[in-house]
C-alpha positions as CSV (number, residue, x, y, z in Angstrom):
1,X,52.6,-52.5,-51.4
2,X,56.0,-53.9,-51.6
3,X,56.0,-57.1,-53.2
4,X,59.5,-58.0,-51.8
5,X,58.5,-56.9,-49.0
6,X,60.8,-59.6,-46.3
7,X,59.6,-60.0,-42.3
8,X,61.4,-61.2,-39.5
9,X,59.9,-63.1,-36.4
10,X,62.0,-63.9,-33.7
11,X,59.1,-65.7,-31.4
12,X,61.0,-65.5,-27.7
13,X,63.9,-63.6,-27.0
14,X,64.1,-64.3,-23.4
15,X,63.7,-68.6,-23.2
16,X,64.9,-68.3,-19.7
17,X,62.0,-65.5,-18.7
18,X,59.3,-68.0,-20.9
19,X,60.5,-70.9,-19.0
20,X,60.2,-69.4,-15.5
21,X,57.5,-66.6,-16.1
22,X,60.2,-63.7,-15.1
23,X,61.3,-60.8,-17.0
24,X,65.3,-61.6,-16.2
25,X,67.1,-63.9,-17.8
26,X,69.3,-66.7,-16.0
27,X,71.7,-64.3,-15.4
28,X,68.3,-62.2,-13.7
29,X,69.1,-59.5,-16.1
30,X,66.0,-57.8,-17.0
31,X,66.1,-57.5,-20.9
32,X,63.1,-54.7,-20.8
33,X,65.9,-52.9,-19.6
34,X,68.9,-54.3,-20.8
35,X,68.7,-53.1,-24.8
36,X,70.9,-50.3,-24.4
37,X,73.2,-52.1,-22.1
38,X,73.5,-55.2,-23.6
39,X,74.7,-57.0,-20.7
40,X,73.1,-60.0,-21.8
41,X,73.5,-62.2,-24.4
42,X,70.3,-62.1,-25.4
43,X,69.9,-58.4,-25.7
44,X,73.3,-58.6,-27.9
45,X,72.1,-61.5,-30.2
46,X,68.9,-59.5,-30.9
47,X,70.9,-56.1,-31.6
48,X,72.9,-58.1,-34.0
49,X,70.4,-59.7,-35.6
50,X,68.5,-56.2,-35.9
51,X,71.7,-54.8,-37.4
52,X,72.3,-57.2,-39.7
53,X,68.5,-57.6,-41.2
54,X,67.9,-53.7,-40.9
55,X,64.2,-53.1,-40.9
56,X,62.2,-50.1,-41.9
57,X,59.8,-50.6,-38.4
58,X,60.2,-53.1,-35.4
59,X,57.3,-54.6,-33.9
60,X,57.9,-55.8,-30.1
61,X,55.4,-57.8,-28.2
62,X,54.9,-58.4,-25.0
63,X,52.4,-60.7,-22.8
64,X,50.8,-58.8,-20.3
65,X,50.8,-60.4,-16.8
66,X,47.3,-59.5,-16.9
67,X,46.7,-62.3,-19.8
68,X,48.6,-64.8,-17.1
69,X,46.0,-65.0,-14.6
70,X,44.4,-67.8,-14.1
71,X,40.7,-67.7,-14.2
């Protein structure tokens, strides 16, 4: 085990999506889709962050609409 071992967490990288349970953005760009575009700002403030931190392995998580349902 690494002992400098250093992890990022970025906890939402859609706000606008959170906000008003989408997948697009306020621009209703759909940043599943939009990494190798980067159209939106978001995708390309992620990518640069990635860039600039440089990370052996990412880690994405997603909610599930499944876990949205109300029971």
């Amino acid at each position: 085990m690494n002992e400098n071992a250093e992890i990022l967490i970025i906890p939402a990288g859609n706000p606008d999506g959170i906000q008003n349970k989408r997948r697009v953005n306020a621009q209703k760009i759909n940043l599943s889709t939009d990494y190798g575009l980067l159209a939106a700002p978001e995708s390309t403030a992620l990518n640069n962050r990635l860039m600039e931190f440089k990370p052996h392995a990412a880690l994405d998580i997603h909610e599930s609409a499944n876990t949205q349902k109300k029971i």
